[in-house]
Every structure is written in C-alpha cells, then in structure tokens.
N, C-alpha and C positions, 0 to 999 in steps of 0.2 A: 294708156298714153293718149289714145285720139278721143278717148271721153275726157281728158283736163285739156285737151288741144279745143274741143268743144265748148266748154265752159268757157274757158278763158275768152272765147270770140262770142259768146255772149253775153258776157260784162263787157267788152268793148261794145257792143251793142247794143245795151242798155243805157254805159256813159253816155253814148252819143245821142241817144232820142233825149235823156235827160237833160243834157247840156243844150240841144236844138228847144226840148219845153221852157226850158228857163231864159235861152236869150228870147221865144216868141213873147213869154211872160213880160220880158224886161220892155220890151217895144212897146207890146201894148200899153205898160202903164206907163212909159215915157209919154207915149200918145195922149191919152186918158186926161195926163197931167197940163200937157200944151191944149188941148181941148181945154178942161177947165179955165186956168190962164186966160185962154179966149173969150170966153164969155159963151160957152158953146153947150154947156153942160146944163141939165136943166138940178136943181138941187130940192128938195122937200123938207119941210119944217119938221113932220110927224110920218110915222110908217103908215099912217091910217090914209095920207096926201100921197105918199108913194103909190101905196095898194090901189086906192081911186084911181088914178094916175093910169097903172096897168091896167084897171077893168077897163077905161075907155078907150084902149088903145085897141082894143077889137071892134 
C-alpha cells in the first residue's frame, strides 16, 4: 500500500515539473514571437549564414 501511496505522489510529481516545462516553453515562445514582431530577431538566408554567424560570435 505505501509503494502505490509512493507512486501515485510521483506521477503527481512528474505532472507538475511537466506542466511547470510546458507553460516555461509557452513564454519563451510567446517571447520569441513579440521579439520577432519587433524587429529584434536577427534571421539568415542559408544554414551556411547562420553557422558564420555563430563561429564569429566567439
């Protein structure tokens, strides 16, 4: 009984970090999105402009 008493409080504990990943996910890409929007985002034609892009950012 107190290993299904165990279980059960960690699927409730799982729900919860789950449910905490998915609304951080939901902000950030609301974020993301009003970024964009703004004009704040930088964008690349080709992956080859992206990749450039990161090696000089070192």
């Amino acid at each position: 009984m107190a290993e299904a008493k165990n279980q059960e409080v960690n699927q409730e504990v799982i729900q919860d970090a789950n449910e905490a990943a998915l609304q951080e996910f939901e902000a950030g890409l609301a974020r993301s999105i009003s970024q964009y929007k703004a004009g704040l985002v930088k964008t690349f034609k080709t992956k080859e402009d992206f990749l450039d892009h990161l090696k000089n950012l070192e």
